[in-house]
N, C-alpha and C positions, 0 to 999 in steps of 0.2 A: 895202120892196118896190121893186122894181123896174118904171119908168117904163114902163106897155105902149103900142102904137101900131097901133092899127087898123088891120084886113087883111079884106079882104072874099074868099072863095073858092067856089067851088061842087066839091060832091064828087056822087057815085053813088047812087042812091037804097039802094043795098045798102050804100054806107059809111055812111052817116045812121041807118041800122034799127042798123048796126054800132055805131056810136060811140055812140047812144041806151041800147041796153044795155050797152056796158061804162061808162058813163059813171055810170047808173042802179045798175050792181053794183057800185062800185068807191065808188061814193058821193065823187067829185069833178066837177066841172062838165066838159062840152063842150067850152070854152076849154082849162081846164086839162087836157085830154086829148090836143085840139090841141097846145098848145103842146112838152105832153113829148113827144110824136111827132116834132113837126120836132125837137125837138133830136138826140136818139136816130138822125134817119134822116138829118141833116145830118152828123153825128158820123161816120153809117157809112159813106153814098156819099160823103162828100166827103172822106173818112179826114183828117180835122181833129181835132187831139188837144181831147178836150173841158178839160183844164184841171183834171182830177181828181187829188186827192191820191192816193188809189188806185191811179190807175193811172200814177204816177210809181213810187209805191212800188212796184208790180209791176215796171215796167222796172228800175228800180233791184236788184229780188231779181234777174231773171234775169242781169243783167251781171255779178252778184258771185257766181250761181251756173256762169257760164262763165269766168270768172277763177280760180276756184278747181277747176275741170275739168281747167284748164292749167296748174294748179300755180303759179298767180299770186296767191295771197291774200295779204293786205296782210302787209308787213315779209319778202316771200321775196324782193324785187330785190335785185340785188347794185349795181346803178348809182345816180348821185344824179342828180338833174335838170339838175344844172349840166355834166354829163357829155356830156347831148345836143347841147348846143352849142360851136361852135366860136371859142376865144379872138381 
């Protein structure tokens, strides 16, 4: 597990009744509800890639699905790499 570091905050009295019962239904603690929130909401405003296998493999499909849009799927170039540079 991973080393936590104490954070003191104040929220709403309508986010506290909030995070009491989803905390209460979801059956994980307070903290850990906190916590996945900041990441989630740091992930979004801050558009910081979170580091997810997923979502490489996502970018990964879509580039190979606009490569092959263009009629660029692997083995249709006619050039070699050595081709782009100049002797």
């Amino acid at each position: 597990m991973q080393r936590m570091v104490r954070k003191q905050i104040y929220i709403g009295k309508d986010q506290d009744k909030a995070l009491k019962r989803a905390a209460r239904v979801s059956g994980v603690s307070q903290a850990e509800l906190i916590r996945r929130g900041i990441g989630k909401g740091i992930t979004e405003i801050a558009e910081i890639p979170a580091g997810n296998d997923l979502d490489w493999a996502k970018a990964l499909q879509v580039m190979k699905d606009r490569a092959r849009a263009r009629g660029l799927a692997k083995g249709n170039r006619t050039w070699k790499r050595e081709d782009l540079y100049d002797r």
